[in-house]
ZAMARGU-4260 file (C-alpha; in steps of 0.2 Angstrom, whole numbers, plus 5000, padded with zeros to 4 digits):
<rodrens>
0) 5000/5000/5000 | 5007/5018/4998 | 5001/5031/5003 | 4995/5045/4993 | 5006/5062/4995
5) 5015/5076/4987 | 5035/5074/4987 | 5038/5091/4995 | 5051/5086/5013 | 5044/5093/5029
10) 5025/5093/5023 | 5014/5084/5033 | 4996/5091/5040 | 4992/5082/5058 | 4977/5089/5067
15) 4983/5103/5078 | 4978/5114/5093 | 4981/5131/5100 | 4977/5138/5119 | 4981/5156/5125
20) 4977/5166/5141 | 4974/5186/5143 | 4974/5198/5155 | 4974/5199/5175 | 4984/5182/5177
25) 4998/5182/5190 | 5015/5179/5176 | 5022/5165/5188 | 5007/5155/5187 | 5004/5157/5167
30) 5016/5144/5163 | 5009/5131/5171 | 4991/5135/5166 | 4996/5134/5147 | 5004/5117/5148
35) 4991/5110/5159 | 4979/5114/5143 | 4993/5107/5132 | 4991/5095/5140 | 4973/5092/5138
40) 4974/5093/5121 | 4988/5080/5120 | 4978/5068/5109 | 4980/5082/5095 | 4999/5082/5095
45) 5014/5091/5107 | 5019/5108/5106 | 5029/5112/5094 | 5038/5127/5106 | 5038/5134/5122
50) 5024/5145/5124 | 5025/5165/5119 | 5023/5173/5136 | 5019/5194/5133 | 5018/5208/5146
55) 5008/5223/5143 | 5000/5234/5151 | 4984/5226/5151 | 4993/5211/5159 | 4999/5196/5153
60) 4998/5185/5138 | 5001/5168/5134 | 4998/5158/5119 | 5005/5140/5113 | 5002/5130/5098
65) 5004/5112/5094 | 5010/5118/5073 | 5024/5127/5069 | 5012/5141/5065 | 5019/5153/5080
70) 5025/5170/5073 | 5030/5186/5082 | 5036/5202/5078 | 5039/5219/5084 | 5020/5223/5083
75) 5010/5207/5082 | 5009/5189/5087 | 5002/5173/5081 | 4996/5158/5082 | 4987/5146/5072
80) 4983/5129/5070 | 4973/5120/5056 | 4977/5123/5038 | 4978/5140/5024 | 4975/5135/5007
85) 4975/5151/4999 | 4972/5172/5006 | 4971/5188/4995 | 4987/5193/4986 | 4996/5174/4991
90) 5000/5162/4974 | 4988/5148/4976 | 4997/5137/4967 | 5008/5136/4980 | 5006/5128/5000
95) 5004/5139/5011 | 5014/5128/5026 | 5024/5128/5040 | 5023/5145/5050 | 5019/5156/5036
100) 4998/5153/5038 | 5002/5161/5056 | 5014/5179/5049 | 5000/5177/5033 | 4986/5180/5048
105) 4996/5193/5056 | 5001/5206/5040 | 4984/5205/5038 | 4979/5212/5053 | 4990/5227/5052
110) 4987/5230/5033 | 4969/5227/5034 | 4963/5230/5051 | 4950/5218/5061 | 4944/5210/5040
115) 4959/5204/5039 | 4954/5184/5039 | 4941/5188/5024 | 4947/5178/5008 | 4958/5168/5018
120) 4953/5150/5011 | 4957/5136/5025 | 4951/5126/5040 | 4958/5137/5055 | 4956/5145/5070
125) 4971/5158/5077 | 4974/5171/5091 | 4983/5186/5083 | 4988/5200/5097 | 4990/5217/5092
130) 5004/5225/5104 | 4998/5244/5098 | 4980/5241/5104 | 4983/5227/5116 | 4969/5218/5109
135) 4968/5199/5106 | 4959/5193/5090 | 4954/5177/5090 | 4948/5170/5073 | 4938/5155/5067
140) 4938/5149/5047 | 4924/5157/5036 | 4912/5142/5035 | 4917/5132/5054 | 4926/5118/5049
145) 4936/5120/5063 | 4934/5126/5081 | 4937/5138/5095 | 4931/5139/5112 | 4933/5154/5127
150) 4927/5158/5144 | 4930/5175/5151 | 4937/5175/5168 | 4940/5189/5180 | 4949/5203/5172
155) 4954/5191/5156 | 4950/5178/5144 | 4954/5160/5140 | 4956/5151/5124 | 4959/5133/5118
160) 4953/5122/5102 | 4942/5110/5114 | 4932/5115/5128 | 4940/5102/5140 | 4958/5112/5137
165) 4949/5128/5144 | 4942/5119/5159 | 4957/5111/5161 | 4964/5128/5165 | 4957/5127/5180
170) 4950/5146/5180 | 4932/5141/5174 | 4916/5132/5183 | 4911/5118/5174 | 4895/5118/5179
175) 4882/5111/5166 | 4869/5124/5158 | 4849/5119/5159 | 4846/5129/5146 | 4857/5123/5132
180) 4853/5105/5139 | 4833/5112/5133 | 4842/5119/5117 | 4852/5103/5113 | 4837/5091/5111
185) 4826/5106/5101 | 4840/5105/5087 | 4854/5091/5079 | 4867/5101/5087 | 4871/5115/5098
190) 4875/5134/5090 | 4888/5143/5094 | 4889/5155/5107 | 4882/5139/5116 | 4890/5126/5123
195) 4883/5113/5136 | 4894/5122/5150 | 4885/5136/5158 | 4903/5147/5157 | 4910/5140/5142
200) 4906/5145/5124 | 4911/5143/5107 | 4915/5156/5093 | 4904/5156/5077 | 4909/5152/5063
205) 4916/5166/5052 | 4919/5177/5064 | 4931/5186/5074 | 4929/5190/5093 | 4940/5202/5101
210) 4946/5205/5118 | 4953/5222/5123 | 4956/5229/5144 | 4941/5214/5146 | 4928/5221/5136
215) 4923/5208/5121 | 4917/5211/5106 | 4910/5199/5091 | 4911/5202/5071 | 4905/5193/5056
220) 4919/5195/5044 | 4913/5183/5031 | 4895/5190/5029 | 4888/5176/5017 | 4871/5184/5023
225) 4875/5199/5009 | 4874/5185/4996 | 4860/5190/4983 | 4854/5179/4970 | 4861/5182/4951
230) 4847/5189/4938 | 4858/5189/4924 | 4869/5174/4923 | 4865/5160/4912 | 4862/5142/4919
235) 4877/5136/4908 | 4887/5150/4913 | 4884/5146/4931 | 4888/5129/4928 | 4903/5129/4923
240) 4909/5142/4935 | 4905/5130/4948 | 4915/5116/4938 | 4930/5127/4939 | 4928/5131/4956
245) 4925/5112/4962 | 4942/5107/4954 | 4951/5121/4962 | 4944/5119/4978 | 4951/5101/4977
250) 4968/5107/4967 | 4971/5120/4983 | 4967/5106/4997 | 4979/5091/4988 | 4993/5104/4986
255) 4994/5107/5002 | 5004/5091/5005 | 5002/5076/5018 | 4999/5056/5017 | 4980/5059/5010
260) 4967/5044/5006 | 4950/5048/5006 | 4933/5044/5011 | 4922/5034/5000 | 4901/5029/5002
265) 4895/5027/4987 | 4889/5043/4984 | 4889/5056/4972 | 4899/5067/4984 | 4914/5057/4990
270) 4914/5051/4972 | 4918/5069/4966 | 4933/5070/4978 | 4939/5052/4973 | 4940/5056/4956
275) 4946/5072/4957 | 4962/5066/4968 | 4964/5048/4959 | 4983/5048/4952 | 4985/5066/4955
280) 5000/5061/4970 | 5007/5046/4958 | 4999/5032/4965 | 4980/5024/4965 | 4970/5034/4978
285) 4968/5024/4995 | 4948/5024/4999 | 4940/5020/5016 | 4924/5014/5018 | 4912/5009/5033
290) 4899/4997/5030 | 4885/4986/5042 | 4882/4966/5044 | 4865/4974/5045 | 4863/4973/5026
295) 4847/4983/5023 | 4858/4998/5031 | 4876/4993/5023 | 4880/5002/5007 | 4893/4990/5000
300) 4888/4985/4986 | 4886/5004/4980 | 4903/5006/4987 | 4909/4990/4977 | 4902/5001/4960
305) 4913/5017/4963 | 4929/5008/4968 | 4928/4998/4953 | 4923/5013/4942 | 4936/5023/4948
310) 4950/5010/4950 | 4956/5015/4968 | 4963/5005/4980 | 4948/5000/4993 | 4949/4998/5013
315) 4932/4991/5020 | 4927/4989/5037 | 4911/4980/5043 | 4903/4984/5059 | 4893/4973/5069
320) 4881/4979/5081 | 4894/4978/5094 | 4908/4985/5086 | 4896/5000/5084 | 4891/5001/5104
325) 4908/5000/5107 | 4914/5014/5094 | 4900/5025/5099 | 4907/5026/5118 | 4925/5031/5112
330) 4919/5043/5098 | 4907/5052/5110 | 4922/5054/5124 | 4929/5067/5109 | 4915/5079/5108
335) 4915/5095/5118 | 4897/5094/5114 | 4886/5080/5110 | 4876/5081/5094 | 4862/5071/5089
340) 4870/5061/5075 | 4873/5042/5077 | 4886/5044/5062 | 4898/5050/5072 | 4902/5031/5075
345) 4906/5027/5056 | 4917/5043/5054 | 4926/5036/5072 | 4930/5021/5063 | 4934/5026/5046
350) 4947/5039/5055 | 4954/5026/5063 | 4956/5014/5047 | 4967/5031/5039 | 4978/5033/5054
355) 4982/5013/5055 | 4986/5013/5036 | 4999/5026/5040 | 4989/5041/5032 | 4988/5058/5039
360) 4976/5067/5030 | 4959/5059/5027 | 4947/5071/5012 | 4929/5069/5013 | 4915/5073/5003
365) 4903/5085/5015 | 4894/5098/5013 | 4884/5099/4997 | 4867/5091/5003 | 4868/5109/5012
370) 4874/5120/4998 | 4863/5113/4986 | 4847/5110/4986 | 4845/5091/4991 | 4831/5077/4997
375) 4827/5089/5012 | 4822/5103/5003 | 4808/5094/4993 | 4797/5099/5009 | 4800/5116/5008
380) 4798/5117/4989 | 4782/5109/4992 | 4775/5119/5003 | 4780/5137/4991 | 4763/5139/4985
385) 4755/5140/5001 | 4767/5152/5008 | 4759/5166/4999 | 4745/5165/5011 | 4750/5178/5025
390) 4757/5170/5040 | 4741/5177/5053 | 4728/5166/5040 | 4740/5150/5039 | 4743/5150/5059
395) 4724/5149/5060 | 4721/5136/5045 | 4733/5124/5050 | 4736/5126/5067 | 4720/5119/5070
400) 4726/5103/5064 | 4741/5101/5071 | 4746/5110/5090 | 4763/5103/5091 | 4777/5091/5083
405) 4771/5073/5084 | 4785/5061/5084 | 4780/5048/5074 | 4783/5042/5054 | 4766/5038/5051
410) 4755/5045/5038 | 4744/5055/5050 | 4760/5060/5061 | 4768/5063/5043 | 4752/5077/5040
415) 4750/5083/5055 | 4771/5089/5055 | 4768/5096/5039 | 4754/5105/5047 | 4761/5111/5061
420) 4778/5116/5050 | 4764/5130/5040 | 4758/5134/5055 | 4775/5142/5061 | 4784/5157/5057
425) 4795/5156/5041 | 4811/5157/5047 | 4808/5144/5061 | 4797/5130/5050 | 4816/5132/5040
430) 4827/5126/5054 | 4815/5112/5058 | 4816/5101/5043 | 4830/5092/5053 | 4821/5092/5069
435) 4824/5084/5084 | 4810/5085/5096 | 4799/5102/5096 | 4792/5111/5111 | 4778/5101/5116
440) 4788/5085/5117 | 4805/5090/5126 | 4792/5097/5140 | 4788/5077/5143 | 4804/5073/5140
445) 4813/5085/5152 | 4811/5088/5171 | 4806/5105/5178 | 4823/5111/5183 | 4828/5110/5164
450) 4812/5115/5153 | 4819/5133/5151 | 4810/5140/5139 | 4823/5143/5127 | 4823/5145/5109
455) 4833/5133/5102 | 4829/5140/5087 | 4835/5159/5090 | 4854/5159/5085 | 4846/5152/5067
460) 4833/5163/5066 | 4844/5179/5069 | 4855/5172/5054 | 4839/5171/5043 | 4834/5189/5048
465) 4851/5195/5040 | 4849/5186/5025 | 4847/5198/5008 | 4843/5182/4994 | 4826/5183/4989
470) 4823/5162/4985 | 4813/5154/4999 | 4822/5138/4996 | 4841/5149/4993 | 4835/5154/5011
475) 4833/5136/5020 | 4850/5132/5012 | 4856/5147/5021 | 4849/5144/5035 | 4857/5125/5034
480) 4874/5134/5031 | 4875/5142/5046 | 4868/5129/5059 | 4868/5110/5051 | 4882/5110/5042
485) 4894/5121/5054 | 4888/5117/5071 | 4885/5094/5069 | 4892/5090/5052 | 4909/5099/5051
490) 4911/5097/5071 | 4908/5080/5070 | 4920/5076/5060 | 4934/5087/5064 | 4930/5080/5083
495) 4935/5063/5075 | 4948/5065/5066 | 4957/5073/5081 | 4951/5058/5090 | 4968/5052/5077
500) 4976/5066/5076 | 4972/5068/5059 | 4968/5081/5048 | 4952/5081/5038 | 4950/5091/5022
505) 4931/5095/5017 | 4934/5104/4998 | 4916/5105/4992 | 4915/5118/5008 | 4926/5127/5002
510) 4917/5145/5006 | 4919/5151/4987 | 4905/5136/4984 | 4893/5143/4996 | 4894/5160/4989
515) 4892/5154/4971 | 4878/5140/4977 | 4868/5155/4985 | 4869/5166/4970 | 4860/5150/4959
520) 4841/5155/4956 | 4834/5137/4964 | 4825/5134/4948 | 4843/5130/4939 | 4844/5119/4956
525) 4827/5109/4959 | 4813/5101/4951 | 4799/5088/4954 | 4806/5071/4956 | 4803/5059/4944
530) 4804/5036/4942 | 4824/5042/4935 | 4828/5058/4943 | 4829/5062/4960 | 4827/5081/4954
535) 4838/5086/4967 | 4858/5096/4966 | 4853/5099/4947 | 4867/5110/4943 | 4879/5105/4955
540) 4879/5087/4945 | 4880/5095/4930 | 4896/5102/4934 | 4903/5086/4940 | 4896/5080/4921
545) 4914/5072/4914 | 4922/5072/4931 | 4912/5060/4939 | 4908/5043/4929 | 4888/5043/4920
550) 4882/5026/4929 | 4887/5034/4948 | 4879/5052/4944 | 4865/5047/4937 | 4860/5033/4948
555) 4848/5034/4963 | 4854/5035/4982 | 4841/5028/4992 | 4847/5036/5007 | 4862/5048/5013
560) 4875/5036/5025 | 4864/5031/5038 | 4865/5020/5051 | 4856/5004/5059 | 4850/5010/5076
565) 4833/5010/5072 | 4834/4989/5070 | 4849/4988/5082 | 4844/4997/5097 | 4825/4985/5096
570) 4837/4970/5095 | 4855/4966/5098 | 4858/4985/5106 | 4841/4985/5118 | 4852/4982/5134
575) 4866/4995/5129 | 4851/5007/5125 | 4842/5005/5140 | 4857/5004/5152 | 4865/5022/5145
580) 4846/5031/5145 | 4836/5022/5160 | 4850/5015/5170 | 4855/5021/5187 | 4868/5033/5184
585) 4856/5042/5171 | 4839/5042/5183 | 4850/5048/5197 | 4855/5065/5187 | 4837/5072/5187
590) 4835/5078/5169 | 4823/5065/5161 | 4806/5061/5165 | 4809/5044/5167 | 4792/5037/5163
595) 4789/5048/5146 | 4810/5038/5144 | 4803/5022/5147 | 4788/5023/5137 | 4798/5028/5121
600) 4808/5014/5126 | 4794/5002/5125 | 4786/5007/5110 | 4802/5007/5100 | 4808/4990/5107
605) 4789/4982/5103 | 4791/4989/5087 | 4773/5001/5091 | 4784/5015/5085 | 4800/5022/5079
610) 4808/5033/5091 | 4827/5031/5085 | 4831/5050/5083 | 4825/5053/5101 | 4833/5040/5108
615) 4849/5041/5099 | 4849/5060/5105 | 4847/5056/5124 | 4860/5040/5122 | 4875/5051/5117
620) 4869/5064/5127 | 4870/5052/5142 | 4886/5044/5134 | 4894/5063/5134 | 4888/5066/5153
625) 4896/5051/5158 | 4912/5056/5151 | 4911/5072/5160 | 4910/5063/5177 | 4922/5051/5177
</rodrens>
């Protein structure tokens, strides 16, 4: 087997960390308090130097990085960690390595002021410092496929890639918060500001926070919300625009070195990566691929079709019901928050398959089901003609029918969701076609002290409520852009490759692709399905006409890469369901109504109902909890 990587000496791409403290912090103690939050973080890689230790005269600071991205100068200082592809005024043709991502970070700061991470193309975060203004910038990557967590504390700040490095500081509280426990199970995953600790949080995505003499202060420096759909543009035009930008955004991300295989399910997606990266590094492209003895769940044989189309060199690993259980407990013990996605386990595995093999890098095909209009979207599309009646008159029309969110997938629950979705404000029936459990249901699911009241809806609907495109359904992929796709999707995985130390790349991200994907009039994008077209991702597959083989675009995908819990946790998996939501340890926390638990549990294991989203949700929720008591 051999690897897959560019011949350039010193290149490799590990996954990374950075962790910094500001302010009112006694100098002989700061030391210490960094490399106990190294430490912490050790699973990511060592530091690569002692840390930069600065006094000023609004106290101290002290930053450390596990990359060699540490650069200081007279005026500024940096660290990154993570990985620039390509900035404003840099040749993209060439990797942007070593420490010049961290002095590329901080020129910008002083040339372009608090923009300066706008067109910067990567998967980052950084702390840049500013000795003229003795202000700390801490920075995320434009569309979140990395992340960066804070807590102030008393007369300063502190800052580390994982929320377990900043507790580890031992200067923050680690006290659980009620409310975002009420959040979590209203939504697939937490969104930034919010984290599960009451003290911690987490930076949004695109933004920049600053701390200056302990005041803070947030910016949006990407503003995708300023995106307008084109009036002018031809479908052809647009097409092969996106073409070019596809094979760029995949030129950018192989160039910038490493041991890369890649990620490969038998979809459309991973497919475009594959063949984009096949033979570009001299050898056969290493796949890796998860699969289930659960056959109506396992998508090997589609699998079996792409290797053989594309000719590269295939890794499979099955699971069984209990090589999942057992995944899912390791994988969950990486999340600084859990999210309600049970795939987490496959990607766990697939990581640890790249890392064996002697890879460092791992691409992946995410991201285009939320950039494009895909099988979720068909329910808002088909709901636009009703959507001209005024909101007042559909409240009263179909609120009738429907008063709350049933859980289940039969046809009358099936009506009555799709009632109660008209019946709710625009921009909140947009962030729940990926539901967890609405209002009406987490108030049975959740004892007193944690029914809150909060929105878990309200960081989505202030994104929506910026938003200039005029397309209803360019809005719901907005709205997916900012919450589903940042907050579980590019978490999760990053969260598991670190699990590895390994770097994941994510090219159909790429922020350029969500610019252009929101400037696409949805009627280039989506249409009524028919017995041989999906009608989903129209133009987005017509731009991967000649990179990816006929008989894998143009075929079917019953189903994204899901996963068997639904038949696993009503047979081989009841006792390792029941034990991590009904056993003792869970009942002596206080947070569930056990009865409304056990009734679930009942009905799903008798096959009366399917309750797998719920039950999933409140397993690796419990799973996570555990974690945090041991």
């Amino acid at each position: 087997m051999t690897p897959n990587h560019l011949e350039r000496e010193g290149i490799e791409a590990n996954m990374s960390y950075i962790a910094g403290i500001v302010g009112s912090v006694d100098p002989a103690r700061v030391q210490s308090i960094i490399h106990t939050m190294a430490a912490a973080m050790r699973h990511r890689g060592e530091a690569s130097s002692l840390p930069l230790v600065i006094e000023n005269g609004s106290g101290t600071l002290a930053m450390i990085t596990s990359a060699p991205g540490q650069h200081r100068s007279a005026t500024v200082a940096a660290v990154m960690e993570g990985e620039i592809y390509a900035a404003p005024g840099h040749d993209r043709v060439e990797p942007v390595t070593g420490s010049v991502p961290a002095k590329l970070l901080a020129d910008r700061l002083e040339s372009v002021g608090k923009d300066f991470a706008r067109g910067v193309n990567g998967a980052y975060t950084a702390a840049v410092w500013d000795s003229a203004s003795a202000t700390l910038h801490l920075v995320r990557d434009a569309i979140g496929c990395r992340s960066l967590y804070y807590a102030p504390i008393p007369g300063g700040l502190v800052f580390a890639s994982t929320a377990a490095a900043v507790l580890a500081s031992g200067l923050v509280d680690r006290a659980i918060d009620p409310a975002s426990v009420d959040s979590y199970f209203g939504v697939k995953a937490l969104s930034p500001p919010r984290t599960l600790f009451k003290n911690v949080f987490a930076l949004r995505a695109g933004h920049v926070l600053t701390w200056n003499s302990g005041r803070l202060d947030q910016q949006d420096y990407w503003r995708l919300h300023e995106i307008a759909e084109t009036s002018t543009a031809t479908a052809e035009d647009l097409r092969d625009e996106l073409q070019q930008t596809i094979r760029d955004a995949v030129h950018i991300r192989q160039q910038a070195g490493g041991r890369y295989c890649a990620l490969v399910s038998g979809g459309v997606d991973t497919s475009a990566v594959a063949c984009l990266l096949n033979g570009a590094g001299g050898s056969p492209l290493h796949g890796l691929s998860i699969a289930f003895d659960e056959l109506a769940y396992s998508d090997a044989a589609l699998q079996d079709i792409v290797v053989k189309t594309l000719g590269v060199e295939q890794r499979e690993q099955v699971l069984s019901a209990q090589d999942f259980a057992d995944t899912m407990v390791k994988a969950v013990a990486h999340l600084d928050s859990p999210v309600n996605d049970a795939a987490l386990v496959g990607m766990y595995a697939a990581f640890a398959m790249a890392r064996a093999d002697g890879y460092d890098v791992v691409f992946d095909g995410e991201g285009p089901d939320e950039l494009f209009p895909a099988g979720n979207t068909h329910g808002e599309r088909g709901i636009a003609n009703l959507l001209r009646l005024p909101y007042p008159l559909r409240r009263a029309l179909f609120g009738l029918v429907a008063t709350s969110m049933p859980m289940g997938d039969g046809l009358s629950d099936r009506i009555r969701r799709m009632c109660a979705r008209l019946a709710l404000p625009d921009n909140e029936r947009r962030l729940t076609w990926r539901p967890l459990c609405h209002t009406a249901v987490r108030r049975q699911l959740l004892t007193d002290a944690y029914c809150t009241g909060t929105d878990p809806y309200e960081v989505g609907k202030t994104y929506l409520a910026q938003a200039s495109m005029a397309d209803p359904l360019n809005l719901y992929q907005y709205g997916l852009i900012k919450t589903f796709l940042a907050d579980d999707l590019l978490y999760k995985n990053e969260r598991m490759a670190s699990a590895h130390d390994l770097m994941n790349r994510t090219p159909l991200v790429d922020y350029r692709l969500a610019e252009l994907a929101l400037r696409i009039p949805s009627r280039f994008q989506i249409q009524e399905p028919t017995a041989a077209n999906d009608g989903i991702k129209l133009l987005y597959k017509a731009a991967l006409r000649g990179i990816v083989p006929d008989d894998i675009l143009d075929r079917k995908k019953e189903r994204g890469f899901s996963q068997p819990t639904r038949v696993w946790f009503a047979g081989p998996l009841k006792d390792f369901l029941h034990e991590g939501i009904l056993g003792e340890r869970s009942r002596r926390r206080g947070i569930f109504n056990t009865g409304f638990l056990q009734r679930l549990f009942d009905e799903h294991v008798s096959g009366q109902a399917n309750h797998d989203g719920l039950l999933t949700a409140v397993l690796i929720f419990s799973l996570w909890l555990d974690r945090q008591e041991s």
